[in-house]
KESETOR-677625 format. One record per residue: residue number from 1; residue in three letters; x, y negated, z negated of N, C-alpha, C, O in turn. Coordinates in nm, 2 decimals, m for minus. Atoms other than C-alpha are relative to their C-alpha. Example, Ala and Ser with C-alpha at 12.3 -4.5 7.8 and 13.67 -1.06 7.14 Angstrom:
// residues 2
+-----+-----+--------+--------+--------+--------+--------+--------+--------+--------+--------+--------+--------+--------+
!   k !   r !   n.xx !   n.yy !   n.zz !  ca.xx !  ca.yy !  ca.zz !   c.xx !   c.yy !   c.zz !   o.xx !   o.yy !   o.zz !
+-----+-----+--------+--------+--------+--------+--------+--------+--------+--------+--------+--------+--------+--------+
!   1 ! ALA !   0.09 !   0.12 !   0.00 !   1.23 !   0.45 !  m0.78 !   0.09 !  m0.12 !   0.00 !   0.19 !  m0.12 !  m0.07 !
!   2 ! SER !  m0.09 !   0.11 !   0.00 !   1.37 !   0.11 !  m0.71 !  m0.08 !  m0.11 !  m0.08 !  m0.03 !  m0.22 !  m0.09 !
+-----+-----+--------+--------+--------+--------+--------+--------+--------+--------+--------+--------+--------+--------+
END
This chain:
// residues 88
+-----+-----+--------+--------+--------+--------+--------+--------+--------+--------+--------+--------+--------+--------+
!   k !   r !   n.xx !   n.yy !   n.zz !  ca.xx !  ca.yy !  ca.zz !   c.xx !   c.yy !   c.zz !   o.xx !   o.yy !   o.zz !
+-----+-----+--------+--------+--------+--------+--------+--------+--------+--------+--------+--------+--------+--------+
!   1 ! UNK !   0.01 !   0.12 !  m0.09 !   0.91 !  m8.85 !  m5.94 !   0.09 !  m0.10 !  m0.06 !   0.10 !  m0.14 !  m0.18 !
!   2 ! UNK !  m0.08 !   0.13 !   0.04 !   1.16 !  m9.13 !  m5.94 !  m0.10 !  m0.13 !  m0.11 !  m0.20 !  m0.20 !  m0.08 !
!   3 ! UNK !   0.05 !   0.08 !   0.07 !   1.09 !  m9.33 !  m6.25 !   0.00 !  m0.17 !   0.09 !  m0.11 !  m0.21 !   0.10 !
!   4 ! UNK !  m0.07 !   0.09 !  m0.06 !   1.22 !  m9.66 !  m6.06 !  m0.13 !  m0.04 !   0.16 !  m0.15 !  m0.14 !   0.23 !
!   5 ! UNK !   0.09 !   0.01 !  m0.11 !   0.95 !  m9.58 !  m5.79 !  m0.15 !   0.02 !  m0.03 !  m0.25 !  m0.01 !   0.04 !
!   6 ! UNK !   0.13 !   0.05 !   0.06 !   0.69 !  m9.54 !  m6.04 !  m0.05 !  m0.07 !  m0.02 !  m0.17 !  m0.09 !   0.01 !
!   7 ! UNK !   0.02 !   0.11 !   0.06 !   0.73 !  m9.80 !  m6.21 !  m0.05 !  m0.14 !   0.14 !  m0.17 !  m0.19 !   0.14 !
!   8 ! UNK !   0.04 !   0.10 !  m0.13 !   0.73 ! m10.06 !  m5.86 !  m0.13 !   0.09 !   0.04 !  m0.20 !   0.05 !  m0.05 !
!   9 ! UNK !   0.17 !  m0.03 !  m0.08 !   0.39 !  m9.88 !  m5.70 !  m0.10 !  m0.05 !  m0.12 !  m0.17 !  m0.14 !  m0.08 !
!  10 ! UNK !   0.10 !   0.04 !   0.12 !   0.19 !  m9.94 !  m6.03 !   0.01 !  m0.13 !  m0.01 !  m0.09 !  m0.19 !  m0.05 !
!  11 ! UNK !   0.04 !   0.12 !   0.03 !   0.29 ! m10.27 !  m6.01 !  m0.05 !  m0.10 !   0.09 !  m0.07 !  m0.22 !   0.06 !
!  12 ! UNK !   0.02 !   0.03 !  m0.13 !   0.20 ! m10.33 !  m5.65 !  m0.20 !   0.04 !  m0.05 !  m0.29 !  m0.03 !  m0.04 !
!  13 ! UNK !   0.10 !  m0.07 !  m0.04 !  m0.10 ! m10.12 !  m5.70 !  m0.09 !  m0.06 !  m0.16 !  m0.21 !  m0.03 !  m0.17 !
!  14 ! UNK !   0.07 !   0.07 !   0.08 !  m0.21 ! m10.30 !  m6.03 !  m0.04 !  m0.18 !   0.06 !  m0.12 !  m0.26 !   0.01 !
!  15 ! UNK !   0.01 !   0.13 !  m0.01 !  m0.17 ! m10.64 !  m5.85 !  m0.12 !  m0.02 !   0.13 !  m0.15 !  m0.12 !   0.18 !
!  16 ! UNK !   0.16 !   0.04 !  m0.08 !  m0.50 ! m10.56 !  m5.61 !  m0.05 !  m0.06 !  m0.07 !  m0.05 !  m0.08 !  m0.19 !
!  17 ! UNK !   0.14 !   0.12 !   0.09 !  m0.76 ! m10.80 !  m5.64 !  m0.12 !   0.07 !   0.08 !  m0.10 !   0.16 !   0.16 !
!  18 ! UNK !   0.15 !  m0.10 !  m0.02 !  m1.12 ! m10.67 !  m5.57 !   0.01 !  m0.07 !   0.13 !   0.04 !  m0.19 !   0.14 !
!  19 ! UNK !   0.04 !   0.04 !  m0.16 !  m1.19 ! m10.71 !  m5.19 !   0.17 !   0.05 !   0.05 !   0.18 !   0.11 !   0.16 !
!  20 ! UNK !  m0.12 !  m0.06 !  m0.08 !  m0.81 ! m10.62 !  m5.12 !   0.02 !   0.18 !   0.04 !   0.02 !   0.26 !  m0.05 !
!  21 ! UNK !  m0.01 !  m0.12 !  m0.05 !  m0.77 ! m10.29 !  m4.93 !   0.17 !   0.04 !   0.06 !   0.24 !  m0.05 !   0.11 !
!  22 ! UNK !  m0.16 !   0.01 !  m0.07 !  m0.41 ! m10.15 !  m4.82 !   0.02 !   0.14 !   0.00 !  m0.05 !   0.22 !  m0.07 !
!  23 ! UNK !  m0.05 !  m0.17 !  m0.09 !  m0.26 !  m9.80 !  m4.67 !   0.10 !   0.06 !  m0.11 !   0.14 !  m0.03 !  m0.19 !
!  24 ! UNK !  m0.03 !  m0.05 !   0.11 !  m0.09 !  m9.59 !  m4.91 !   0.15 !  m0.02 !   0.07 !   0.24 !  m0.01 !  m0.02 !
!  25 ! UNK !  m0.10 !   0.04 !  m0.03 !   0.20 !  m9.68 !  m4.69 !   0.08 !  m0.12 !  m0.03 !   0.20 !  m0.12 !  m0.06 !
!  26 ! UNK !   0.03 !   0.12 !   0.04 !   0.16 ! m10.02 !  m4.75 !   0.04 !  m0.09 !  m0.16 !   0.10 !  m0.19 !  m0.20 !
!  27 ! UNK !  m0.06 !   0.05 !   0.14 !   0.17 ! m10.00 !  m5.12 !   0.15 !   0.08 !  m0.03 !   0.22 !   0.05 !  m0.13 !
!  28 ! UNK !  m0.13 !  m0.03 !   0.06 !   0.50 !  m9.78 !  m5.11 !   0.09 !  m0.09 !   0.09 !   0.21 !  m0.06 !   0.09 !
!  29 ! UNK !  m0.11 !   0.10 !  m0.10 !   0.68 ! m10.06 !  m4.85 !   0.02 !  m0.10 !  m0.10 !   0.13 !  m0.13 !  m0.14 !
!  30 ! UNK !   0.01 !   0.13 !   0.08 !   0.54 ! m10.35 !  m5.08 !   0.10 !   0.07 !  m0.15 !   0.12 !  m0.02 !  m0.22 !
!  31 ! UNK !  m0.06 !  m0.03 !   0.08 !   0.73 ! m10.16 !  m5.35 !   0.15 !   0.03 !  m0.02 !   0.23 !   0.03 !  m0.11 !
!  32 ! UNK !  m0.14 !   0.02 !  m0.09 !   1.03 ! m10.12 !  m5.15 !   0.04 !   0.19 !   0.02 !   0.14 !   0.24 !   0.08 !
!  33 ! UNK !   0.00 !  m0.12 !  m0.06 !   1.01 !  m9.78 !  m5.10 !  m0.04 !   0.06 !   0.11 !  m0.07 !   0.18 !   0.10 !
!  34 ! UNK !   0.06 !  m0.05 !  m0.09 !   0.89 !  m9.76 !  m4.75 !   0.01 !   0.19 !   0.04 !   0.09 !   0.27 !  m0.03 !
!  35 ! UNK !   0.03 !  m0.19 !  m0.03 !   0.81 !  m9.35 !  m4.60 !  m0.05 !   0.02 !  m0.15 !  m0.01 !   0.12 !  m0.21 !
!  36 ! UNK !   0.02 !  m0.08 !   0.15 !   0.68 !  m9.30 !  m4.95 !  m0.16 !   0.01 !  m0.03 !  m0.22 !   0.00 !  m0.14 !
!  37 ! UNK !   0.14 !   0.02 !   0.05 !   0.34 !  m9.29 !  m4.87 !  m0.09 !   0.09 !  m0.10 !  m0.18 !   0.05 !  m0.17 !
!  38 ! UNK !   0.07 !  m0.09 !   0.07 !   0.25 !  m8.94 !  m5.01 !   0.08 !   0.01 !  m0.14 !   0.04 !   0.10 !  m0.22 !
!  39 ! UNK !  m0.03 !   0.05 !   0.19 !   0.42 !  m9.03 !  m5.36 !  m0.11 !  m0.07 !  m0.02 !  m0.19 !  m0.01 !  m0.09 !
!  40 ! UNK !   0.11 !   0.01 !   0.05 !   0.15 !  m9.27 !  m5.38 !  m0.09 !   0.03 !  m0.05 !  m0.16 !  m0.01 !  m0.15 !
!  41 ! UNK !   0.14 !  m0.09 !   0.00 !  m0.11 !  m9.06 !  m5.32 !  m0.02 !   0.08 !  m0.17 !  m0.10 !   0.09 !  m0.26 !
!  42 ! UNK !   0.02 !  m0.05 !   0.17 !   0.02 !  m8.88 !  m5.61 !   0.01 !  m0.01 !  m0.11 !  m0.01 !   0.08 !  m0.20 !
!  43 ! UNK !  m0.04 !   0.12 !   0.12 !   0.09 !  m9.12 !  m5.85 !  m0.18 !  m0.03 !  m0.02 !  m0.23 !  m0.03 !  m0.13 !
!  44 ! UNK !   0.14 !   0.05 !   0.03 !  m0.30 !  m9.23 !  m5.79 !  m0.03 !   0.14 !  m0.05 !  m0.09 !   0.12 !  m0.15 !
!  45 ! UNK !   0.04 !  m0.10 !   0.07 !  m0.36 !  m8.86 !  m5.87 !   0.00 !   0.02 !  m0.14 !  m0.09 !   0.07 !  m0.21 !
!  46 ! UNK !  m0.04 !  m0.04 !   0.16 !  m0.18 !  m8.84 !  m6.19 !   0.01 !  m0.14 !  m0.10 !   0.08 !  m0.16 !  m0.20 !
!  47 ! UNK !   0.00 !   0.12 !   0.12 !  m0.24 !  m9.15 !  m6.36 !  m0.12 !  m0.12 !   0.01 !  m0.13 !  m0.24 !   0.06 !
!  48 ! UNK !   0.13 !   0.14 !   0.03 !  m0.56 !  m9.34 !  m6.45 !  m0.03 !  m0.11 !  m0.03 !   0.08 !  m0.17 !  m0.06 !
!  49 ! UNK !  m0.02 !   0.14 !  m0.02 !  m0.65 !  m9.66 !  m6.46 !   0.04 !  m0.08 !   0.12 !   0.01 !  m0.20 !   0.13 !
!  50 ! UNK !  m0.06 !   0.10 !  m0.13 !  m0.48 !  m9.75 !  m6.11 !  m0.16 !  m0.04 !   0.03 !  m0.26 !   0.01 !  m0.02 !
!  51 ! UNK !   0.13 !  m0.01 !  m0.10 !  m0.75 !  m9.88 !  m5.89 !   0.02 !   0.08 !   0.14 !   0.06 !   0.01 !   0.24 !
!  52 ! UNK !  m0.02 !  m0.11 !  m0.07 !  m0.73 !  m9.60 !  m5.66 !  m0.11 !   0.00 !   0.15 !  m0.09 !   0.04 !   0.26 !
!  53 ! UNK !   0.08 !   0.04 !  m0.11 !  m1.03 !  m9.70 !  m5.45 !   0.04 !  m0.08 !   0.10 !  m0.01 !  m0.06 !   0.21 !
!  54 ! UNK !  m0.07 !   0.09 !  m0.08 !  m0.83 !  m9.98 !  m5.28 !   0.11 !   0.03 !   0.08 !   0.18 !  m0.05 !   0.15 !
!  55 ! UNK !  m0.07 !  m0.07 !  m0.11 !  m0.62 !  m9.74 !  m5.10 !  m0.04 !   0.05 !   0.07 !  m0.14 !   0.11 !   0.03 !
!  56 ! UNK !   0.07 !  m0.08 !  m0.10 !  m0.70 !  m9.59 !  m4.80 !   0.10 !   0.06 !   0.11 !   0.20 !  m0.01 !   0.14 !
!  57 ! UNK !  m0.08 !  m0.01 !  m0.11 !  m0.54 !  m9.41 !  m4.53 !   0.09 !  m0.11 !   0.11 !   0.05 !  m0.22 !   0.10 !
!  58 ! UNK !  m0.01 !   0.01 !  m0.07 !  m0.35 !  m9.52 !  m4.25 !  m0.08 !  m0.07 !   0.12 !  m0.05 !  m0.16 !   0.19 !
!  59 ! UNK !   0.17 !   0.04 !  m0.12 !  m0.66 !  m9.59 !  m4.01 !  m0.12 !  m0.04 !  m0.13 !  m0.23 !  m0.04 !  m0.08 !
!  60 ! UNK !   0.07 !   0.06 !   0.05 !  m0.84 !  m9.71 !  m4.31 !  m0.13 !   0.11 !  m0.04 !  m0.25 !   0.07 !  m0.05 !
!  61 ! UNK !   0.11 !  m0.09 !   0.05 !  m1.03 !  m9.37 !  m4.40 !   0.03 !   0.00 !  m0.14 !   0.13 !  m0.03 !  m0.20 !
!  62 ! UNK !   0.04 !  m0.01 !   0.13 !  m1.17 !  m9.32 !  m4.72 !   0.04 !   0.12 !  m0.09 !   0.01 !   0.23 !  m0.04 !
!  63 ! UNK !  m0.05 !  m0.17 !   0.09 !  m1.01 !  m9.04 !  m5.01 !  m0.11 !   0.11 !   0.04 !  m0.22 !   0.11 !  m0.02 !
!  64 ! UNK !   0.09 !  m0.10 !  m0.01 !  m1.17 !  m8.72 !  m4.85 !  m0.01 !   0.10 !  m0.14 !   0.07 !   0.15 !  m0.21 !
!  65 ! UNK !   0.04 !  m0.07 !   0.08 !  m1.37 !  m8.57 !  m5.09 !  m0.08 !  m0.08 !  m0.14 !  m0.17 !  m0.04 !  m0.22 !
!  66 ! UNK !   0.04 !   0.10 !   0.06 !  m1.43 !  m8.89 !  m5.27 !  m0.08 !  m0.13 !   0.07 !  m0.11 !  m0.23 !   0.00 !
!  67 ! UNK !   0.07 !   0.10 !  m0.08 !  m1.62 !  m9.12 !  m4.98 !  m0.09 !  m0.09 !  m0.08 !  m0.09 !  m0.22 !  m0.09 !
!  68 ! UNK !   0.12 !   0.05 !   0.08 !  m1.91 !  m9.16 !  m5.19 !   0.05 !  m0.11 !  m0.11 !   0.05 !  m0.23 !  m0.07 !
!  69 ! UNK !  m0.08 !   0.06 !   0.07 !  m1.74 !  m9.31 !  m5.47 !   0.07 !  m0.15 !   0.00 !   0.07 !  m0.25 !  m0.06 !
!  70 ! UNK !  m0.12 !   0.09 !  m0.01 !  m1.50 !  m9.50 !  m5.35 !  m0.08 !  m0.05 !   0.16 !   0.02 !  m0.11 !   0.21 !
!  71 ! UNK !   0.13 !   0.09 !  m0.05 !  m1.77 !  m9.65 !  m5.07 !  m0.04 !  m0.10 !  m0.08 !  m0.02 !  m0.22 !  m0.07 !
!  72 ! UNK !   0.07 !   0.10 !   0.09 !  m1.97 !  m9.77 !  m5.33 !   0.09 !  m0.09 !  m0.10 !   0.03 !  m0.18 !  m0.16 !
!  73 ! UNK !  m0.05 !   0.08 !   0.05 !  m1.70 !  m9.93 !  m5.50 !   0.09 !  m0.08 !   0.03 !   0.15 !  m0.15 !  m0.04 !
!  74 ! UNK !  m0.07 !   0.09 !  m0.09 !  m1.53 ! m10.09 !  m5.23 !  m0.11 !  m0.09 !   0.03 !  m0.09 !  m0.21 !   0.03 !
!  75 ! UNK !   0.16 !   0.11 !  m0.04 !  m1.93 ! m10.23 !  m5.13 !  m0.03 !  m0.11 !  m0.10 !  m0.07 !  m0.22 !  m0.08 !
!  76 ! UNK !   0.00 !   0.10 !   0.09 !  m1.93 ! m10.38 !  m5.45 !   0.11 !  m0.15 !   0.04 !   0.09 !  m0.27 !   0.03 !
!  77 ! UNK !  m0.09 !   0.06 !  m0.03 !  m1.64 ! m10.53 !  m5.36 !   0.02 !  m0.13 !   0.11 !   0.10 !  m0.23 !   0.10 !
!  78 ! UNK !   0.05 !   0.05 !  m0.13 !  m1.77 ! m10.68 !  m5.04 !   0.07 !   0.02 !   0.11 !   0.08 !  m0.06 !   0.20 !
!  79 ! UNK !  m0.05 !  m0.06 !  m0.12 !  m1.59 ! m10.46 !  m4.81 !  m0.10 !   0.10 !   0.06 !  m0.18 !   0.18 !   0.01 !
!  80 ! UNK !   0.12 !  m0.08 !  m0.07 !  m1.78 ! m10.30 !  m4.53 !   0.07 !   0.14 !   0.08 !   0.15 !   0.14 !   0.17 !
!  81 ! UNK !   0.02 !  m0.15 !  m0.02 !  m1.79 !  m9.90 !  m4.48 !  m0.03 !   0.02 !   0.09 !  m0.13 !  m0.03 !   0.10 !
!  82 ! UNK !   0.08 !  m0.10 !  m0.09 !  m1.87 !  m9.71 !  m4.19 !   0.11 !   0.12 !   0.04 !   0.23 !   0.13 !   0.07 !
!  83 ! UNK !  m0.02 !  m0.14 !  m0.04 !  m1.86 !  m9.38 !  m4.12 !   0.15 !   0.05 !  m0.10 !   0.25 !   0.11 !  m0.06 !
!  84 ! UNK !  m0.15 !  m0.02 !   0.13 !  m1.58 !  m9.34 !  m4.43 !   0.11 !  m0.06 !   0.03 !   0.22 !  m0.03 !  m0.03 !
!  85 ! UNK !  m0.09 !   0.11 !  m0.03 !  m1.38 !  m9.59 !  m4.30 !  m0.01 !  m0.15 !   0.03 !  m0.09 !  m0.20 !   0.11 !
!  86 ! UNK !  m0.03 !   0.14 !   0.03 !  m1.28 !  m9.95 !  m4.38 !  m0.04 !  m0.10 !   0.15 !   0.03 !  m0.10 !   0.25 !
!  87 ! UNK !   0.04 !   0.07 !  m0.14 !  m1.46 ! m10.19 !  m4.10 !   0.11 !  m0.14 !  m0.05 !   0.14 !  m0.19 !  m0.16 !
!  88 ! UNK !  m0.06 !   0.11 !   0.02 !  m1.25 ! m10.49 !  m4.03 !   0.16 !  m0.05 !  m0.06 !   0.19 !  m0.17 !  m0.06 !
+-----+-----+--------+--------+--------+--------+--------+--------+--------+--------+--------+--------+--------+--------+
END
């Protein structure tokens, strides 16, 4: 993976604030890499620490396989859930 495109998403995706939600599209445009959504995805795969819960699909669904999780830690947040996707 382009080091240059690593480096911008981490710093996009470090600069969420709790209650901020955004599309994995979103964070590769804001980084200037728009189409690069599924780089993100795997960038939040392979590297810990991001906050990885504050991304969400497209339509605002939740990482399948991880709902539970990343629900409860968006609620904390004071973002509202239903049906595994981001209300509002």
């Amino acid at each position: 993976m382009d080091e240059g495109f690593t480096a911008a998403a981490m710093t996009v995706l470090k600069g969420l604030q709790p209650g901020e939600v955004v599309s994995y599209g979103e964070v590769a445009e804001q980084a200037g890499y728009p189409g690069a959504a599924r780089a993100v995805g795997n960038l939040l795969k392979r590297v810990d620490g991001l906050p990885w819960w504050r991304v969400v699909n497209a339509r605002g669904r939740l990482v399948p396989g991880h709902e539970r999780r990343q629900s409860r830690l968006l609620r904390a947040e004071g973002i509202t859930i239903r049906n595994a996707h981001v209300v509002g």
